[in-house]
C-alpha positions as CSV (number, residue, x, y, z in Angstrom):
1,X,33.4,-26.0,41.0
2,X,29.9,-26.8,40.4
3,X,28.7,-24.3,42.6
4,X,30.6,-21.5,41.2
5,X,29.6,-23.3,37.7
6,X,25.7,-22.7,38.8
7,X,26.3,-19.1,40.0
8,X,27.9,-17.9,36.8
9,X,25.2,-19.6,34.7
10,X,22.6,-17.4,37.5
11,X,24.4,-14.4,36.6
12,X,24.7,-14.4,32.5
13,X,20.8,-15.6,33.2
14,X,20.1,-12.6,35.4
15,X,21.7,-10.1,33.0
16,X,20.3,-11.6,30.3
17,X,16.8,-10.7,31.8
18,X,17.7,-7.1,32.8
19,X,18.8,-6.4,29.0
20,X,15.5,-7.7,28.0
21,X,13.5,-6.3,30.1
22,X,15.1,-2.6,29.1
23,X,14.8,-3.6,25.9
24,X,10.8,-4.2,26.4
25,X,10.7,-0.9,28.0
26,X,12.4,1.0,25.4
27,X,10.0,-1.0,23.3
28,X,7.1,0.1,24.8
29,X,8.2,4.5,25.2
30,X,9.4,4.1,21.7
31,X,6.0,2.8,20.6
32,X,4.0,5.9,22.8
33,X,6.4,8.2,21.6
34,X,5.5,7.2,17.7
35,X,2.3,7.1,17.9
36,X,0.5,9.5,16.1
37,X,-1.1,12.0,17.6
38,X,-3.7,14.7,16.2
39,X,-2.9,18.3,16.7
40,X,-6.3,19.7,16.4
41,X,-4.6,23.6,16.4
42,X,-2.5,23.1,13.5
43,X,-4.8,20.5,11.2
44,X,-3.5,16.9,10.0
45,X,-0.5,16.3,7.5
46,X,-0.4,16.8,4.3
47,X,1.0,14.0,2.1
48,X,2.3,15.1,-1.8
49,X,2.9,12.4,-4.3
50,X,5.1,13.0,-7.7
51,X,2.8,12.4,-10.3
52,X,4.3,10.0,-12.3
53,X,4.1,7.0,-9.9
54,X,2.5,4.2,-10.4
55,X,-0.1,2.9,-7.8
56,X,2.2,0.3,-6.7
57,X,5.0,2.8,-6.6
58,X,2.5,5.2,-4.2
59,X,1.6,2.4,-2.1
60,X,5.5,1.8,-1.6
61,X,5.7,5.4,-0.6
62,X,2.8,5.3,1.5
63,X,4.7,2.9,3.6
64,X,7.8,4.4,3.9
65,X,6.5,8.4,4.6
66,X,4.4,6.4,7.3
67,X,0.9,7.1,6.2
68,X,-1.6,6.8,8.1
69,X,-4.5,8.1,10.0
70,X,-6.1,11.5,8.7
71,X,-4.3,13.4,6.4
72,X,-4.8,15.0,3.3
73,X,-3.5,13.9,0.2
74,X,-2.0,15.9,-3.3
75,X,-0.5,15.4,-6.2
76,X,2.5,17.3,-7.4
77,X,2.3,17.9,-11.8
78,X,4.0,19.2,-14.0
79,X,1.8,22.5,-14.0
80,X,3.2,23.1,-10.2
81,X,7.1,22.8,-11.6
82,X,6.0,25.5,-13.8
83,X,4.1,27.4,-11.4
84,X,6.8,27.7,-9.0
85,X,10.2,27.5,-10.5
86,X,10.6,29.8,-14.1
87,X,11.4,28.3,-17.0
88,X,10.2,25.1,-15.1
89,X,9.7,21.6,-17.5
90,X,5.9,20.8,-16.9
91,X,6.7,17.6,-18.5
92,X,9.5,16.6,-15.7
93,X,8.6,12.9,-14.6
94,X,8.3,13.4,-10.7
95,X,8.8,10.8,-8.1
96,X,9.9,12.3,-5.3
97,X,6.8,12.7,-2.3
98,X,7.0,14.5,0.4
99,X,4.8,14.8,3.9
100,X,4.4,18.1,5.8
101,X,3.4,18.0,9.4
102,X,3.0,22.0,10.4
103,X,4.2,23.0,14.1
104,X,3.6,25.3,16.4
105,X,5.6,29.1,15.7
106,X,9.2,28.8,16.9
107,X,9.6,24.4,15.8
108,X,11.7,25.7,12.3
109,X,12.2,23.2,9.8
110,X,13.1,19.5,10.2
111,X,13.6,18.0,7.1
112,X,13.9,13.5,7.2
113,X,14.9,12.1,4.1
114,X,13.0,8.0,4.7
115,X,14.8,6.8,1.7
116,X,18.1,8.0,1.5
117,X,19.1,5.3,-0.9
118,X,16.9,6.7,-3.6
119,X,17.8,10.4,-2.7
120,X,20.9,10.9,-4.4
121,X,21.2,14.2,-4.8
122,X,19.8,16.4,-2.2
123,X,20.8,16.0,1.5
124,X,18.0,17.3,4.4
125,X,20.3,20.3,4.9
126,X,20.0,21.5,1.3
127,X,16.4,20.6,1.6
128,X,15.9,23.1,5.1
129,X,18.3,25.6,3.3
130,X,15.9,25.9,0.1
131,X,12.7,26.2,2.1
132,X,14.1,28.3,4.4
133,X,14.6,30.4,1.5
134,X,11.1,29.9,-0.1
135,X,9.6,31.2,2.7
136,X,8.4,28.2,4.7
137,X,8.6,27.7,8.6
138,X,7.7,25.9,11.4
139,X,7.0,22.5,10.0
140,X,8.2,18.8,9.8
141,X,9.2,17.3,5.9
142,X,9.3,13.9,5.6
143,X,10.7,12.8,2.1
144,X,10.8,9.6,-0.5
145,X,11.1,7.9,-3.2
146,X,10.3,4.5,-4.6
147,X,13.6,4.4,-6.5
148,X,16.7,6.7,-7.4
149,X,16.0,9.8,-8.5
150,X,18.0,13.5,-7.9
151,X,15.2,14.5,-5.5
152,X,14.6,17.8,-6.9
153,X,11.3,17.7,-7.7
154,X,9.9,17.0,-4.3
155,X,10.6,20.9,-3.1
156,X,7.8,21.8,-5.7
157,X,5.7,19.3,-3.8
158,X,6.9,20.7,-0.5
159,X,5.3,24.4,-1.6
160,X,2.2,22.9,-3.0
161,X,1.3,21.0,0.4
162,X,2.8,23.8,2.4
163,X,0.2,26.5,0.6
164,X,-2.8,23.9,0.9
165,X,-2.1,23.3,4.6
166,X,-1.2,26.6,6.5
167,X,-3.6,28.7,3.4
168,X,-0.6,30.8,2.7
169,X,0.4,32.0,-0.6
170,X,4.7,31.7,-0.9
171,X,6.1,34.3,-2.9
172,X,7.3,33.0,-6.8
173,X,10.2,34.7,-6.9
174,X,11.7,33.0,-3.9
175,X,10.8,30.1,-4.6
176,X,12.7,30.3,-7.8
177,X,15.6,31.3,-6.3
178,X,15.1,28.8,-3.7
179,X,15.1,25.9,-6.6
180,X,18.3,27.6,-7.7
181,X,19.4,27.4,-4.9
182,X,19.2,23.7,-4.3
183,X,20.8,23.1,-7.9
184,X,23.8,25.3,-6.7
185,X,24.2,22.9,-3.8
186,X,24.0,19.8,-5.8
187,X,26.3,21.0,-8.6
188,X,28.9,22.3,-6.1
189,X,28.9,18.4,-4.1
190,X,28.5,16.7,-7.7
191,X,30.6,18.3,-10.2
192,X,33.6,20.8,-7.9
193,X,33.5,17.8,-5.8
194,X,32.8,19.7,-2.2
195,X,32.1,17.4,0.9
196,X,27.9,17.7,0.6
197,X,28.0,19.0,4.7
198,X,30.5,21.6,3.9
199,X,28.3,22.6,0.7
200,X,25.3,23.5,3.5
201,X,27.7,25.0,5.6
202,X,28.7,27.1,3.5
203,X,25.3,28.2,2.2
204,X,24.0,28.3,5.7
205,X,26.7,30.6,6.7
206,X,26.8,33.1,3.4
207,X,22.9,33.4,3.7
208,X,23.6,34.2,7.7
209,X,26.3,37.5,7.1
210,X,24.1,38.6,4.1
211,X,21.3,38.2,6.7
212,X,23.6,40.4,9.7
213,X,25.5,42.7,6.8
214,X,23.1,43.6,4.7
215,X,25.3,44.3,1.4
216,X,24.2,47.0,-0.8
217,X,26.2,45.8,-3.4
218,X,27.2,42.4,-5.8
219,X,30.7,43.1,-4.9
220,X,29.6,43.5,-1.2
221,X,28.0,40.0,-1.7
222,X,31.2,38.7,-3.1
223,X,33.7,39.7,-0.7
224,X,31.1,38.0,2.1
225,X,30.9,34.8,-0.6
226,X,35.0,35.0,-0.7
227,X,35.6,35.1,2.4
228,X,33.1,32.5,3.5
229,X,35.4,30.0,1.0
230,X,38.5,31.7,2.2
231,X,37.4,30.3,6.1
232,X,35.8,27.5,5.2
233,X,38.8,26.2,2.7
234,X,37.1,25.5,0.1
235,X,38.4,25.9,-3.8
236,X,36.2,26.7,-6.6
237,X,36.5,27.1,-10.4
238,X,35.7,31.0,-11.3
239,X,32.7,29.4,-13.1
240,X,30.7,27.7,-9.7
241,X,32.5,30.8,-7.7
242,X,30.6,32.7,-10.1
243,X,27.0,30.3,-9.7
244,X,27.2,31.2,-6.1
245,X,27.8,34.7,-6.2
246,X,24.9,35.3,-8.6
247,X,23.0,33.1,-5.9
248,X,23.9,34.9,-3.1
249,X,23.3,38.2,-4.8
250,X,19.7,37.3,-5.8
251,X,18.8,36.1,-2.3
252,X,20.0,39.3,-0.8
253,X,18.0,40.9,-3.6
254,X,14.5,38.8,-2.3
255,X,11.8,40.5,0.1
256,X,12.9,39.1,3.0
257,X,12.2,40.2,6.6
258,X,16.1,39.4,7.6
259,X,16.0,39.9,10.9
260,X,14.0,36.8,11.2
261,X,15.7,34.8,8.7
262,X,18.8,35.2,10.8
263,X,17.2,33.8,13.9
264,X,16.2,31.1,11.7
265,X,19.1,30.0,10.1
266,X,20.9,30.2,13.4
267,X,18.0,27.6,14.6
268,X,19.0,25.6,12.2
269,X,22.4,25.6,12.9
270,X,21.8,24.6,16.3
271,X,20.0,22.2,15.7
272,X,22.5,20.4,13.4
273,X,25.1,20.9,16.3
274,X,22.7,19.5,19.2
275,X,21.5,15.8,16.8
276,X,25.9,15.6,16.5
277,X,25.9,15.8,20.2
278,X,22.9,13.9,21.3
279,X,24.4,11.4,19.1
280,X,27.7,11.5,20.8
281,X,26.1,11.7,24.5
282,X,23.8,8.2,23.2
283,X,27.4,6.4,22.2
284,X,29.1,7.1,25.0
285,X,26.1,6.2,27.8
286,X,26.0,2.9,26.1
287,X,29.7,2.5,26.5
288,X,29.7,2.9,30.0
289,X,26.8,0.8,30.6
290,X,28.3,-2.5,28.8
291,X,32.1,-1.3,30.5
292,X,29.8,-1.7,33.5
293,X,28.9,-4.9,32.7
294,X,32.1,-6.7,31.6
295,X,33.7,-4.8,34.8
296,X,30.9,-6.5,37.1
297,X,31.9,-10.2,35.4
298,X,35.6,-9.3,36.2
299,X,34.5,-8.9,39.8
300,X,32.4,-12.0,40.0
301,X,35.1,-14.1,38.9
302,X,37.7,-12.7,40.4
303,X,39.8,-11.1,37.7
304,X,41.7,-7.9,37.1
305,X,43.0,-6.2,34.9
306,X,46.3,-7.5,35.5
307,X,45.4,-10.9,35.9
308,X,47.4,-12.3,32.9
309,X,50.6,-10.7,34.7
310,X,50.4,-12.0,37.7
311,X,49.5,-15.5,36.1
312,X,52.6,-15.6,34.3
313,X,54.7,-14.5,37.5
314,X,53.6,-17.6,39.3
């Protein structure tokens, strides 16, 4: 007994020190992998700030966008709401900050939100949608806030760093509609009460047959709207129906090179579809390693799965 006592107590010991010594090494890659490094082709991050923080609110930010290093740093003001949204309030109180990493050609848009506690509006889908529709590519958005606020303002903040870090000048009309855009998103998952998910599905996948179609006409772009809720089951008062139609039709309206905006909302979409699977993949390789585990015990001590059975037979 003592001996089998002793080689059970060598075992969970053993196991013990395998689990911790993966546990180091994941340590360790994930510590390379998030290290920062400096992409001398592209330039350093740019980091926007909502102007009406307060320093200990931007410090607070600064910590949780994960500043650090060289990177350039802007403010976001009321002037910039004005400048790129029409009929803008210059004398919105803005919170929400934002950094822009740019990538190479070909990257798209990943958009983290770091404090989705104090996002309550806007998910990162509705943030990739919008820029996608401003005209902005190829980069990495990283957003916060230092408490809860819509998260509205921090697209504004998004084309002012995006302008001062590539040099290029986004087009004013899109990125009106793109600001519409995002308050047609937020008042379809607030107020009709859509699933916020489905509510960037749905754009995602309008914006995509407007993109292949091409419709000449409103009613063209509300036949491709109705059919889009018709699929998708979703139920709208004629008012929102309405919201998004006039959406839709301005967008289709916009100086857009479509051809590429299709390849890029179908990046998007794949890359929304390969996260759900990498996640899935991740859960189940850790289920098999610990039903490895538990299986390796049964061995060691002589029990199977029918063990209770055959107990109770005796």
């Amino acid at each position: 007994m003592k001996k089998r006592a002793y080689a059970i107590i060598a075992a969970l010991c053993l196991t013990t020190a395998a689990v911790g010594a993966t546990a180091v090494t994941m340590t360790s890659f994930t510590q390379l992998a998030s290290a920062e490094v400096v992409n001398e082709k592209l330039g350093d991050p740019i980091v926007v700030y909502g102007g009406s923080l307060s320093d200990s609110e931007k410090e607070t930010v600064k910590k949780d966008l994960g500043v650090s290093g060289t990177v350039k740093e802007v403010t976001v003001t009321g002037s910039d709401i004005a400048k790129y949204i029409q009929n803008g309030n210059s004398s919105a109180r803005l919170y929400s900050s934002a950094k822009i990493t740019p990538e190479d050609a070909g990257y798209g848009i990943v958009v983290e939100i770091k404090t989705p506690q104090n996002i309550t509006q806007v998910t990162s889908d509705m943030y990739s949608n919008a820029m996608l529709t401003a005209g902005i590519s190829d980069a990495k958005v990283e957003v916060a806030a230092p408490k809860a606020v819509t998260g509205h303002s921090a697209l504004a903040g998004v084309y002012k760093a995006y302008e001062a870090t590539t040099g290029e000048k986004l087009d004013t009309e899109r990125t009106d509609v793109a600001n519409q855009e995002l308050d047609v998103a937020t008042t379809l998952a607030d107020k009709a009460g859509v699933d916020q998910d489905k509510v960037s599905q749905l754009l995602t996948e309008i914006k995509q047959q407007i993109a292949e179609q091409k419709p000449a006409t409103k009613e063209d772009v509300a036949k491709i709207v109705d059919d889009k809720l018709q699929s998708l089951q979703i139920n709208l008062s004629d008012e929102d129906r309405q919201l998004l139609v006039d959406l839709m039709n301005k967008i289709s309206n916009l100086d857009i090179n479509f051809g590429q905006w299709s390849d890029q909302l179908n990046d998007l979409g794949n890359k929304l579809t390969d996260s759900i699977n990498n996640l899935k993949d991740s859960v189940n390789e850790n289920t098999g390693f610990w039903d490895k585990v538990v299986q390796w015990f049964k061995n060691l001590f002589g029990i199977g799965d029918d063990s209770n059975d055959s107990e109770t037979n005796q």
